[in-house]
C-alpha positions as CSV (number, residue, x, y, z in Angstrom):
1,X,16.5,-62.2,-1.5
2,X,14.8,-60.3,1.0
3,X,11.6,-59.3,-0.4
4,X,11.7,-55.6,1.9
5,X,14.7,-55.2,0.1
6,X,12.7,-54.9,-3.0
7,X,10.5,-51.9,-1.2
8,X,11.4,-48.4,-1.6
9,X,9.5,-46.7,0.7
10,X,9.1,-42.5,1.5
11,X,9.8,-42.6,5.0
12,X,13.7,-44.0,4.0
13,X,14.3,-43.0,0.7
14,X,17.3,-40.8,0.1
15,X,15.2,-39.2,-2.9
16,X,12.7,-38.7,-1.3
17,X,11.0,-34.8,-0.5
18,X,11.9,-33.9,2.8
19,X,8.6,-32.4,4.2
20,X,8.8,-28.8,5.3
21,X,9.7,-28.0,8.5
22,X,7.1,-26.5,10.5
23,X,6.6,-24.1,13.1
24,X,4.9,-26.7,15.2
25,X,7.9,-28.7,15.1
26,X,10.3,-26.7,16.3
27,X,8.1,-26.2,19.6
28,X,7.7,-29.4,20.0
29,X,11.7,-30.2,19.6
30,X,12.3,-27.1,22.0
31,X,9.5,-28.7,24.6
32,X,7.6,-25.0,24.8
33,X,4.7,-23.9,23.0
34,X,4.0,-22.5,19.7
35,X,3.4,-19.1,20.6
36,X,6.5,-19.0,22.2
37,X,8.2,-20.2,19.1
38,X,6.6,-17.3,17.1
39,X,7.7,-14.4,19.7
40,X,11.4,-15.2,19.2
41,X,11.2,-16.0,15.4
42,X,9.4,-12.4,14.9
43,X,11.0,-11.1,17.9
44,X,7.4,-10.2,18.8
45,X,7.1,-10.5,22.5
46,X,8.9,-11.4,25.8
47,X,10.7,-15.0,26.3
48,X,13.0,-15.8,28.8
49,X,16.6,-16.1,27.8
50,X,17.1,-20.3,28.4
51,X,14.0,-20.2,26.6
52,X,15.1,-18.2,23.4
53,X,18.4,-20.1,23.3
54,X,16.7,-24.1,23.6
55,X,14.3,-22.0,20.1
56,X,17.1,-20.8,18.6
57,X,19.5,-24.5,18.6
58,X,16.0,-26.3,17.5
59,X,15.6,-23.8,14.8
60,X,19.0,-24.2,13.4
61,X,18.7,-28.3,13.9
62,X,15.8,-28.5,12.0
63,X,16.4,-25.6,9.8
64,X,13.6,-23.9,10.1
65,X,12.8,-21.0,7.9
66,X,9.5,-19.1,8.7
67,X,7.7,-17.9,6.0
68,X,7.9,-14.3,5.1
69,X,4.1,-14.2,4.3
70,X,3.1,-15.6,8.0
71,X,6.2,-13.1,9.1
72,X,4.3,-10.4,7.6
73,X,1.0,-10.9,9.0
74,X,2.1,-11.1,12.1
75,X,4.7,-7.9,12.4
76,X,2.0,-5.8,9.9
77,X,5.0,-5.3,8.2
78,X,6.7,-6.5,5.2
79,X,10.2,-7.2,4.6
80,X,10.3,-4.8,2.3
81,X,12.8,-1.2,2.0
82,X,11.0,1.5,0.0
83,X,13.4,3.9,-1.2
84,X,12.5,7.8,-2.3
85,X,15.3,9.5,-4.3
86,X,14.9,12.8,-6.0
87,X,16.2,10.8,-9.8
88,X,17.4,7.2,-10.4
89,X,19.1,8.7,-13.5
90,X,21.9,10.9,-11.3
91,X,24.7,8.5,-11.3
92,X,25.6,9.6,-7.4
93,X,21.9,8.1,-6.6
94,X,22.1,5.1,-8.7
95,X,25.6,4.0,-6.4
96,X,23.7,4.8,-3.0
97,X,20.7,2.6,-4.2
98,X,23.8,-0.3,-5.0
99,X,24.9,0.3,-1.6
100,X,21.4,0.3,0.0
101,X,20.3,-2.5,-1.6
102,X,23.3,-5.1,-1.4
103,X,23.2,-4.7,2.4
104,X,19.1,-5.0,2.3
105,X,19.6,-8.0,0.7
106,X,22.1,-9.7,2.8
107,X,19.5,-9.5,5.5
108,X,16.6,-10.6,3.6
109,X,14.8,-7.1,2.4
110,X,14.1,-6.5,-0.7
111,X,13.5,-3.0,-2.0
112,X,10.8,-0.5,-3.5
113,X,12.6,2.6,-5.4
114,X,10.4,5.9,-6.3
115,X,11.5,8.9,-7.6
116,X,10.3,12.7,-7.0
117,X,12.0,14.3,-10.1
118,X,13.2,16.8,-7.6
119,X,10.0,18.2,-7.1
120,X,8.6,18.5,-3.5
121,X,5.1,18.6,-4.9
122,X,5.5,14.8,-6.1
123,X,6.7,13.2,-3.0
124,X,3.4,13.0,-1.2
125,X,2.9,11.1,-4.7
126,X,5.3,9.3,-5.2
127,X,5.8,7.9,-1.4
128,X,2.0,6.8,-1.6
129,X,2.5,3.3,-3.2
130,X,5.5,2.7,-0.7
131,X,3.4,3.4,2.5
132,X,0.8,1.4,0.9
133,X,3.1,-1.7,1.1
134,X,3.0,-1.5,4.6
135,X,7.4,-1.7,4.5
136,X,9.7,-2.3,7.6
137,X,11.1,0.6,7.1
138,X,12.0,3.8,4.7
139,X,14.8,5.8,3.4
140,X,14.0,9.2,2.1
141,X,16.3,11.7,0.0
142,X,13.9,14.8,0.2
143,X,13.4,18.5,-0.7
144,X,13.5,19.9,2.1
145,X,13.4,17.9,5.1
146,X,12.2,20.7,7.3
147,X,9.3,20.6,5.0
148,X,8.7,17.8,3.6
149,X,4.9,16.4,3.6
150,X,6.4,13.0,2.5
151,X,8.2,12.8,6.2
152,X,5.2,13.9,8.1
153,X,3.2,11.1,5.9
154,X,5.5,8.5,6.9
155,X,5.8,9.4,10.8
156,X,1.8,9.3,10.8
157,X,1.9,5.4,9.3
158,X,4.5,5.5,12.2
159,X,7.4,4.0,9.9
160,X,10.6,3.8,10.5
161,X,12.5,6.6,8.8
162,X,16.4,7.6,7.5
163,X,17.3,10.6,5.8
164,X,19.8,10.3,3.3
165,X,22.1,12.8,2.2
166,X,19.6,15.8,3.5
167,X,20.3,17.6,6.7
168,X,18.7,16.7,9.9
169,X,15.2,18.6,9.7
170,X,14.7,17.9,13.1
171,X,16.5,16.9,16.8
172,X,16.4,12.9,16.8
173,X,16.1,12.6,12.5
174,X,18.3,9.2,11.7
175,X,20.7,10.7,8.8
176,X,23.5,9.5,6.7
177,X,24.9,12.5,5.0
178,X,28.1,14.5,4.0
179,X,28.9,18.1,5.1
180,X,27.7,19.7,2.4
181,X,28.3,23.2,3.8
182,X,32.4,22.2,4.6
183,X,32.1,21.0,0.7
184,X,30.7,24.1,-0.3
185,X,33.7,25.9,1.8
186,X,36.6,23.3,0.4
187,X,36.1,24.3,-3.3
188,X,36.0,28.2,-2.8
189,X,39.1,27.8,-1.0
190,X,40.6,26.2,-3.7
191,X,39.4,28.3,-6.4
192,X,40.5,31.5,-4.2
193,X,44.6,29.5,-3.8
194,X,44.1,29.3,-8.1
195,X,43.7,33.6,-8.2
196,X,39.3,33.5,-8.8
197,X,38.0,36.7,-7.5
198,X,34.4,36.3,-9.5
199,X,33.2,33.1,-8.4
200,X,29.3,32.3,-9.4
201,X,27.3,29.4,-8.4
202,X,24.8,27.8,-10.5
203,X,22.1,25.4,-9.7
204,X,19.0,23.9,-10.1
205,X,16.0,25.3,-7.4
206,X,17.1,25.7,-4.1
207,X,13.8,24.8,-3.4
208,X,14.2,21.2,-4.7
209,X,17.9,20.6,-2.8
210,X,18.8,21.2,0.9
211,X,22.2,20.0,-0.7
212,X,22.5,22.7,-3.0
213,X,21.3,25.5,-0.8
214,X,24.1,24.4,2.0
215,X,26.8,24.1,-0.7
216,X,26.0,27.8,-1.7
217,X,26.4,28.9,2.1
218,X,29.8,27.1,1.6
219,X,30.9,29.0,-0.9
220,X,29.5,32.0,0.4
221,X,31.4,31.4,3.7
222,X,34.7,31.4,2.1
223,X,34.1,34.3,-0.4
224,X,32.9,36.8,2.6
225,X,35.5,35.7,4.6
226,X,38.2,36.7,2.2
227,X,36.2,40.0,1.1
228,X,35.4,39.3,-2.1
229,X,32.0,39.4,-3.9
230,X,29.6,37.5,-2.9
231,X,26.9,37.2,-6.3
232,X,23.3,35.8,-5.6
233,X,22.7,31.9,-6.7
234,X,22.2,31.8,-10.8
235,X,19.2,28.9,-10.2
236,X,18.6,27.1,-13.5
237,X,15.3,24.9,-14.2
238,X,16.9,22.1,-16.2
239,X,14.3,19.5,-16.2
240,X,14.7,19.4,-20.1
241,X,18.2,17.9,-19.5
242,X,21.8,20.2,-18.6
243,X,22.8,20.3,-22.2
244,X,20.0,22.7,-22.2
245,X,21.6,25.3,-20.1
246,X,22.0,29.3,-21.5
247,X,24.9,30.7,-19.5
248,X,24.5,33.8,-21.8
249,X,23.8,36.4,-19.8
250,X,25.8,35.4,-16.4
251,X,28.5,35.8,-19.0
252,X,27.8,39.1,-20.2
253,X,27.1,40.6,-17.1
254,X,29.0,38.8,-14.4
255,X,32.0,37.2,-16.5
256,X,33.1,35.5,-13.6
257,X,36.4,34.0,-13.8
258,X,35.1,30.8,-11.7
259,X,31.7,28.8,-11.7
260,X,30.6,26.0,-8.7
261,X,27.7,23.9,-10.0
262,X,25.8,22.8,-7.1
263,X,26.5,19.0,-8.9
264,X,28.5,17.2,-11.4
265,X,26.0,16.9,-14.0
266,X,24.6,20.4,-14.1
267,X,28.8,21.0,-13.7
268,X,29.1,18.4,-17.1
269,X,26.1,21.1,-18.4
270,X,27.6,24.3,-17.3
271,X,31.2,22.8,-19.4
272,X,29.1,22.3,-22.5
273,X,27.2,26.3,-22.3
274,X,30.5,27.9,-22.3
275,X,32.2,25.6,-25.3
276,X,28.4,26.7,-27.0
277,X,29.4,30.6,-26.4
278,X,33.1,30.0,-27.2
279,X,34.7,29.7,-24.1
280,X,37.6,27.5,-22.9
281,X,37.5,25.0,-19.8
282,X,39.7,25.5,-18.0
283,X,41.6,28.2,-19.8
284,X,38.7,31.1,-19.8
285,X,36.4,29.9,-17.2
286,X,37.0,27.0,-14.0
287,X,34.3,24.5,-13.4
288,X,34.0,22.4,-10.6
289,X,30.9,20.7,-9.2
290,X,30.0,18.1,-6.5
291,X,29.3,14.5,-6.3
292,X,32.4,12.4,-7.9
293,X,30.2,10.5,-10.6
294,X,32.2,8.3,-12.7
295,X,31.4,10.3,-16.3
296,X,33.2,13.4,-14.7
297,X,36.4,11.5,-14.8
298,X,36.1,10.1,-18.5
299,X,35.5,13.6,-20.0
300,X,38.4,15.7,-21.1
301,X,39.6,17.9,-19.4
302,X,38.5,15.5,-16.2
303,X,35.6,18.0,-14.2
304,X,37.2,19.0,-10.6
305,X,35.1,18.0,-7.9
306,X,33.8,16.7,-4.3
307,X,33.3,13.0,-4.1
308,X,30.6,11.4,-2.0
309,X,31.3,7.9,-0.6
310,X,27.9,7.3,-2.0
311,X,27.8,3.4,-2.7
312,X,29.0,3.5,1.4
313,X,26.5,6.0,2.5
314,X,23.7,3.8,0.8
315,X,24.4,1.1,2.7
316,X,25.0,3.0,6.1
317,X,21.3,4.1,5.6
318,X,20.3,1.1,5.0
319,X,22.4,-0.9,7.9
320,X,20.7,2.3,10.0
321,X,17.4,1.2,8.9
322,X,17.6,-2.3,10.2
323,X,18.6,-1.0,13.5
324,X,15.6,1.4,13.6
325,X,13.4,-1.6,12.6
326,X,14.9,-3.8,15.2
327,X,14.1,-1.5,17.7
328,X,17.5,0.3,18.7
329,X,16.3,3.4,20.1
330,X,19.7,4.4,20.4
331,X,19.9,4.3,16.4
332,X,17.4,6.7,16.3
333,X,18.7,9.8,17.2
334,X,22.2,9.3,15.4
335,X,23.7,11.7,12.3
336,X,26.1,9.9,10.6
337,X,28.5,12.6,8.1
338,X,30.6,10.5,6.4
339,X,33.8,11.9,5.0
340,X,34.6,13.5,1.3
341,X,37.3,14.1,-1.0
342,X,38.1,16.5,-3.1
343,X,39.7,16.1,-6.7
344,X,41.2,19.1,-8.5
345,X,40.5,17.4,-12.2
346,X,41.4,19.2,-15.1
347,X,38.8,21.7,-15.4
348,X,40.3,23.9,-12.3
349,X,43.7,26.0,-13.4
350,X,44.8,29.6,-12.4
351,X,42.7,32.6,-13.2
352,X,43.7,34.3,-16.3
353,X,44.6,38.0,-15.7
354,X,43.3,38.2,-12.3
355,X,44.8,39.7,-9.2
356,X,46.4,37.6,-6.6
């Protein structure tokens, strides 16, 4: 017998560990240099297009995969998302950051979440630790983006920014949104076709939503339009929950025959007050509210309302992002509105007694 036959050595073995490829071997297979290598791998710097393409077949030969770490020291940037919502407990938030994050992940992102418990004092806060993580990039669902210390903190660390769900604050914002306002319009229109002549809106501070505050003007637009009443906002602080809310004294005073919650869950809320002060959804009083969230379909009778493509706007802000952080400038000026849909649900039915 061959005594080499006998020798199982590294350099053939099949179970062997195959060594890491390195950065040094990929310019050395594309004949160029190793700064070269690094400019296309980060997309750091200027290489001539023959150039890029010989880099690019050696780095899918030898599948090379740079490390994230280097990556990062090199672009000052890690390949991170950070993500400020105003609560991860509101259902239509929780499916934008499932949409936002499955489409950060497919291109190798992970993601930071923070919350601002709809207060525009805690953003500044609350985006601190993302800043600090130095992240490609940053999607933002704020107060008030017109103004909002937490954008101004993030243009100053010169970050990449999207808006999500807010209004542009300012020409050349990146947004992914809804029409809020055209919302606001579609469910006074409907309630006017069902014979409602007092129609009040409740919701939480306008100060904490741009959403609800354009949603009012909806409803407003309609309500003028058509020369009814139009009553002021009834803006409830429910930070100890919506099954806290006293609809008491709208009641007794306004007894409207209609009431838009600026979203489903204070909507879910407002259902539960009037059953507390003996009062029939849909039979004495309509409800209808904004966002879609799953719960308003499993609760009887089934809450009417606008539904945001939310899961699909998360991850248009996100697929946004990665243009912005590739350097698209063209990205950077564009307001995506994608499109809603109204469901009548069970809580919506003709005014009782009221003139048509």
């Amino acid at each position: 017998m061959d005594p080499s036959a006998l020798c199982d050595t590294p350099e053939t073995s099949d179970d062997a560990p195959r060594r890491a490829t390195t950065i040094k071997d990929v310019a050395r297979k594309a004949r160029c240099s190793i700064a070269s290598v690094s400019r296309v791998v980060n997309d750091s710097g200027p290489v001539s297009a023959a150039l890029r393409r010989r880099i690019a077949a050696a780095v899918a030969e030898l599948d090379f995969r740079p490390s994230e770490v280097g990556r990062s020291l090199v672009l000052k940037r890690s390949r991170t998302i950070g993500v400020l919502v105003p609560s991860v407990t509101n259902p239509v938030f929780a499916d934008c950051l499932a949409g936002l994050q499955e489409t950060a992940r497919r291109a190798g992102h992970a993601v930071l979440i923070a919350q601002s418990d709809y207060e525009p004092g805690r953003e500044v806060e609350a985006i601190a630790p993302l800043i600090a993580e130095r992240p490609a990039g940053l999607v933002l669902t704020v107060c008030d983006p017109a103004a909002s210390e937490a954008r101004v903190r993030a243009a100053a660390a010169g970050i990449p920014t999207v808006l999500l769900f807010n209004e542009a604050g300012a020409a050349g914002d990146a947004v992914v949104t809804v029409d809020n306002r055209g919302a606001g319009r579609e469910i006074a229109a409907a309630l006017i076709r069902h014979g409602h002549r007092r129609i009040s809106f409740v919701a939480g501070r306008f100060a904490a939503s741009d959403r609800a505050r354009a949603r009012y003007e909806g409803v407003c637009d309609v309500l003028a339009a058509a020369g009814l009443p139009v009553a002021p906002p009834v803006e409830i602080d429910f930070i100890d929950g919506p099954d806290r809310i006293d609809l008491s004294e709208l009641m007794a005073q306004s007894r409207p025959t209609a009431i838009v919650a600026s979203n489903d869950l204070l909507a879910i809320g407002v259902v539960a007050a009037l059953c507390r002060l003996r009062l029939s959804v849909p039979e004495d009083v309509s409800v209808a509210g904004f966002d879609g969230i799953a719960i308003g379909r499993l609760i009887a009778p089934a809450l009417a309302t606008i539904e945001w493509p939310a899961r699909a706007m998360g991850a248009a802000a996100a697929a946004m992002l990665l243009d912005l952080v590739a350097g698209n400038a063209a990205t950077a000026a564009r307001v995506v509105s994608l499109p809603h849909l109204f469901r009548p649900g069970g809580t919506l039915a003709d005014a009782q007694n009221a003139p048509r």
